[in-house]
C-alpha positions as CSV (number, residue, x, y, z in Angstrom):
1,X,0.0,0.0,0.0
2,X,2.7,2.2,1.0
3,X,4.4,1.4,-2.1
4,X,1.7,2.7,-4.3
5,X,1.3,6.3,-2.1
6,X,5.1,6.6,-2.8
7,X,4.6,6.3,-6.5
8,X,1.6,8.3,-6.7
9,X,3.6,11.3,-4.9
10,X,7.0,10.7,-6.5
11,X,6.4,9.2,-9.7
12,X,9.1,7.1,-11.2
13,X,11.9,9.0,-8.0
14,X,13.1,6.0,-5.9
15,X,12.1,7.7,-2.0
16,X,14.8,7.2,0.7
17,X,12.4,6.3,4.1
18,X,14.2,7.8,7.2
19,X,12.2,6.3,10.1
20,X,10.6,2.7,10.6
21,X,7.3,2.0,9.5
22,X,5.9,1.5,12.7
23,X,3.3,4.6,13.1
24,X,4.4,7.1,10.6
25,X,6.7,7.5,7.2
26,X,8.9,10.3,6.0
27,X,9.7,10.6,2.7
28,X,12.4,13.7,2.3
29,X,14.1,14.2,-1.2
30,X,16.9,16.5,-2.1
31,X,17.7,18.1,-5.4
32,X,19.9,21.2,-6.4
33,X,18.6,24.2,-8.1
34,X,19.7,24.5,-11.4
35,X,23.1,25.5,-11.6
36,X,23.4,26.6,-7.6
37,X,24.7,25.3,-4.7
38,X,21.3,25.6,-3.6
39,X,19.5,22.6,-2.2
40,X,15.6,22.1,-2.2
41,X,14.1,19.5,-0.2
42,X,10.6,18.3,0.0
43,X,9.5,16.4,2.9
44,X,6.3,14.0,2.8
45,X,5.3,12.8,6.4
46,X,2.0,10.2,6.2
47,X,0.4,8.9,9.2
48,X,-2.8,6.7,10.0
49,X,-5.5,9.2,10.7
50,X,-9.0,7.5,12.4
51,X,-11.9,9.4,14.0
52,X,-13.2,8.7,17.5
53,X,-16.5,7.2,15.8
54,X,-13.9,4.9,14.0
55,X,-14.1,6.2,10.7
56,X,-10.9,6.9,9.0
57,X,-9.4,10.2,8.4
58,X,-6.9,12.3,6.2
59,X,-8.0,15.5,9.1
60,X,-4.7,15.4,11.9
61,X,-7.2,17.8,14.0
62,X,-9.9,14.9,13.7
63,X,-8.1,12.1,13.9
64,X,-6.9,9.8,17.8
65,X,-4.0,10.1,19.1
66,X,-1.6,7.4,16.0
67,X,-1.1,5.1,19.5
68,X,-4.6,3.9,19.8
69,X,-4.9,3.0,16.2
70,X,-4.1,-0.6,15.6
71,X,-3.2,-2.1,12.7
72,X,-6.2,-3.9,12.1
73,X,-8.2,-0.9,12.1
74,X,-9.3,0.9,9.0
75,X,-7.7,4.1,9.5
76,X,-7.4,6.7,6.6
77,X,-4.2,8.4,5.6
78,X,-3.0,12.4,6.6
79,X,-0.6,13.3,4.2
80,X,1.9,16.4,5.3
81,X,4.1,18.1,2.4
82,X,6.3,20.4,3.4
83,X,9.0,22.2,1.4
84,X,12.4,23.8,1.7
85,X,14.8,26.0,0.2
């Protein structure tokens, strides 16, 4: 699953993962600009996200706490971009 969400945001780039997946996944990629030595980076954080009622989520405001979300439950995604320059 995680595979496909990494292809979808990507496209053909091959991500580096920094942490386990155990309740969350960063994706950060790195790439100069143009002809500087300037670096951008684009970080991609996705965690489970599943409402009190049970219902999954892509809302961090409306989703439990990522501990009380097994992984048998059908928790939605909340996707995070962020970029730097």
């Amino acid at each position: 699953m995680l595979n496909k969400i990494f292809s979808w945001i990507l496209g053909n780039k091959k991500p580096s993962v920094d942490s386990q997946i155990t309740d969350s996944v960063t994706v950060e990629q790195k790439q100069a600009v143009g002809n500087t030595s300037v670096t951008a980076s684009e970080r991609i954080t996705i965690t489970p996200g599943l409402t009190e009622d049970g219902l999954p989520t892509a809302n961090a405001e409306a989703s439990i706490d990522r501990s009380q979300i097994m992984a048998t439950d059908d928790y939605g995604f909340i996707i995070d971009f962020e970029s730097f320059v």
